[in-house]
N, C-alpha and C positions, 0 to 999 in steps of 0.2 A: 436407598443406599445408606449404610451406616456408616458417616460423618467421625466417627471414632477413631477407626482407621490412619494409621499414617498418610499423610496429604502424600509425601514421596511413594510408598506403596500403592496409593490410587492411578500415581501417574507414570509408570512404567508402560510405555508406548509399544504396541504390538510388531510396526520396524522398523527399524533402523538401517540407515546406507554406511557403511564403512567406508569413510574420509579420514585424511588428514592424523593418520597412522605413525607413529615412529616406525622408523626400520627393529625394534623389539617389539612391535605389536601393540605397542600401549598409543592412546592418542597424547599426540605432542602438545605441551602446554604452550605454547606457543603460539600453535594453531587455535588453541581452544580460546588464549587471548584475543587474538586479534577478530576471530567472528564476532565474540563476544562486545568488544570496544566496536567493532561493525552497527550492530543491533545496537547498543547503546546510543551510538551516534543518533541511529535514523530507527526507531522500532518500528514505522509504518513497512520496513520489512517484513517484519512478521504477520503481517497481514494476511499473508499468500502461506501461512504453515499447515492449514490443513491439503494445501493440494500439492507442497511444495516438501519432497524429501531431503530437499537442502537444508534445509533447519534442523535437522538432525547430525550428530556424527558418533562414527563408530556402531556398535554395535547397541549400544544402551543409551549413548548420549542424546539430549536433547533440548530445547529452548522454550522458556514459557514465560509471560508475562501474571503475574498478580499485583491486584490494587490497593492500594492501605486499606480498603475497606476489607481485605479478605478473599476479595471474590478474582476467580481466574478471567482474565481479559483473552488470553491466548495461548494454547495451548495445542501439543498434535492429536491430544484424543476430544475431540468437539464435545461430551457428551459432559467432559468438566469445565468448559466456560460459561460460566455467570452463576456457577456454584460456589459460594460463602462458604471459606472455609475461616472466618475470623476466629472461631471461640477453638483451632487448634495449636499447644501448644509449637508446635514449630512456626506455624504462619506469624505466630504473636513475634517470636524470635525475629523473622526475616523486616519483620513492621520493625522493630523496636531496633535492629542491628543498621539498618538500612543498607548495610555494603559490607561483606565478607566472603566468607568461605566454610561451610558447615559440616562435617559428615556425619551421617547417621546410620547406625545398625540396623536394620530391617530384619525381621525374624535371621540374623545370622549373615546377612549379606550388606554389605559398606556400599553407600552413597558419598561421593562428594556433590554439593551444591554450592556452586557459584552465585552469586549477587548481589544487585547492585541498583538503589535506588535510581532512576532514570528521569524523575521527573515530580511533580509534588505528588503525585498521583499512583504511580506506578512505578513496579522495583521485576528487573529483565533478572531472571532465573536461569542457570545450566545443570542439568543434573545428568550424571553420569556413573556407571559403577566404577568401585575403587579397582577394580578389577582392571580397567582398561586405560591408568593412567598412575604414575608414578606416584603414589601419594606424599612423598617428599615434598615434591615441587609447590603441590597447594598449602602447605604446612596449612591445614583446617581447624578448626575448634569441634570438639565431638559434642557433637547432640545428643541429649540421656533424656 
């Protein structure tokens, strides 16, 4: 696998359950807060993500644990946990920011990324398309 790659481009998850929708079709920040402060609280939730499409929402969105070393602790696609992504610039960002809000271009297509360090160890991920949430509401910092 070549490691070059955007870490968000690796981890576009094959599917997704549509939850927690606005009535305009975009998911409610709202919603998206309080799973999130959810997960935060207790992450041994996410224990259960690869068998559990709870951990997903909407079409794109989804929840992933990474460790300051780099490496993915939990994620919905298995085949990137305990894959080191430290030497990529975005993971450096999430290490060194410990808590925000990020979006990124993908060949042409906008991510927002939520998170938020959780513990000395580990920082709880949400990544979702811009597509399916107001991007007002997260006011983000763009990623270049």
């Amino acid at each position: 696998m070549n490691l070059s790659y955007s870490l968000v481009a690796l981890m576009i998850p094959a599917l997704c359950v549509s939850i927690a929708c606005s009535t305009s079709g975009t998911l409610a920040k709202s919603a998206i807060d309080r799973r999130f402060a959810s997960y935060a609280a207790d992450p041994a939730q996410l224990g259960a993500v690869h068998a559990d499409a709870a951990h997903t929402m909407g079409r794109s969105g989804y929840f992933y644990i990474i460790g300051t070393d780099g490496r993915i602790r939990y994620h919905p696609q298995r085949a990137l946990i305990g894959l080191s992504f430290m030497e990529n610039r975005f993971v450096k960002r999430l290490i060194e920011s410990r808590e925000g809000c990020i979006e990124q271009n993908i060949e042409g297509r906008y991510r927002i990324i939520k998170f938020k360090m959780i513990d000395t160890a580990r920082i709880l991920c949400f990544s979702v398309s811009s597509d399916e949430v107001d991007r007002r509401e997260f006011r983000c910092d763009e990623f270049k």
